[in-house]
C-alpha positions, 0 to 999 in steps of 0.5 A, a space after each residue: 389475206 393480202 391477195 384482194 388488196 393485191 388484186 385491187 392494186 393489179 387492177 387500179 394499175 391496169 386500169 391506169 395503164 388502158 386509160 392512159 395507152 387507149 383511152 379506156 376503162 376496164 370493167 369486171 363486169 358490165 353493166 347490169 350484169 348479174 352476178 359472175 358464175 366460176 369459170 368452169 360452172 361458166 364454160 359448162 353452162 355456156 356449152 349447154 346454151 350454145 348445144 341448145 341453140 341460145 346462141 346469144 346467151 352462149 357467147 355472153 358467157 363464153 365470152 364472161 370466162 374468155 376475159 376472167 383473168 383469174 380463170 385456168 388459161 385451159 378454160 379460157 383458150 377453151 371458151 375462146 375456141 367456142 366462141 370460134 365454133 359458134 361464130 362459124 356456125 352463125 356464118 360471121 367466118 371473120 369473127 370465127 377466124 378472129 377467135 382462132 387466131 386468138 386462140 393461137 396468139 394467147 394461148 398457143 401452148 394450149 390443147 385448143 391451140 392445134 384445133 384452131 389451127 385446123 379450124 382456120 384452114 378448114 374455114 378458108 377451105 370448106 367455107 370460104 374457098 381460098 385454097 392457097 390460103 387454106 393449103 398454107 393453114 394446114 401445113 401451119 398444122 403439120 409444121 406446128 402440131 405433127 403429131 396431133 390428133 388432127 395431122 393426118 386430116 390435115 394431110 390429107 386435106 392439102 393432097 385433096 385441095 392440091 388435087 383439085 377434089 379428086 381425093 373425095 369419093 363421088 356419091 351417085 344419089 340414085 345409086 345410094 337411094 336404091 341401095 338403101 331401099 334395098 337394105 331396107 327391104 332386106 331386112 324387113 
């Protein structure tokens, strides 16, 4: 019974607090806002914005769990990971490694922490290509997260940039279209 007069005391402090370092006011909501949806209800229908391509609508809400203080950190590093992923896909490569490196420095105990990691890494290689700043992103991965799901990528990744590509196979286009021509004819 004392938690929203807790609460309301966190938040006037807060506020305070932004107003008198920064200048600014915090808001629960912002203006015009509907009404707030929980967080795990939040996260899985921006999830299912974000598969449908309302990309618009998908940040609003990821960002709406990203910042709900009362939220589980595992939604909000969730949710802060996301918006990474959807940022990269618009091709705003530093909003992406902005949200990653957010992910990192907030939450860096969290299960999204080593796949932002990766994501930063795979992000200066794949789209941005700065390889020396890749290869110092994915030994960050191997250093901090060696045994993780995405270690072995990691390696792997730093011996193909090192080794100028030599590590990816070549496709002969004509070679893969005739072959599946081929496949195709045989089992009809």
């Amino acid at each position: 019974h004392l938690r929203p007069t807790l609460e309301e005391r966190g938040l006037v402090r807060t506020d305070s607090v932004f107003k008198a370092r920064y200048n600014v006011h915090r808001s629960s909501v912002g203006p015009h806002a509907g009404p707030k949806l929980p967080a795990k209800v939040a996260l899985d229908s921006a999830r299912a914005k974000h598969d449908r391509r309302s990309l618009d609508e998908a940040e609003t809400l990821y960002k709406q769990v990203e910042g709900d203080v009362s939220a589980p950190d595992s939604l909000r590093a969730q949710a802060l990971f996301q918006l990474g992923q959807l940022f990269g896909e618009q091709q705003n490569y530093p909003k992406s490694l902005e949200s990653y490196r957010s992910v990192l420095l907030r939450f860096p105990k969290s299960s999204e922490a080593y796949k932002a990691q990766f994501m930063i890494a795979f992000t200066y290689s794949e789209y941005l290509k700065v390889d020396k700043i890749a290869v110092a992103e994915y030994r960050k991965v191997l250093a901090n997260y060696p045994k993780c799901d995405l270690a072995n990528d990691a390696d792997w990744m730093i011996r193909n940039i090192l080794s100028g590509g030599a590590l990816m196979p070549k496709f002969d286009d004509s070679a893969f279209v005739a072959d599946s021509v081929a496949r195709a004819d045989s089992l009809k």
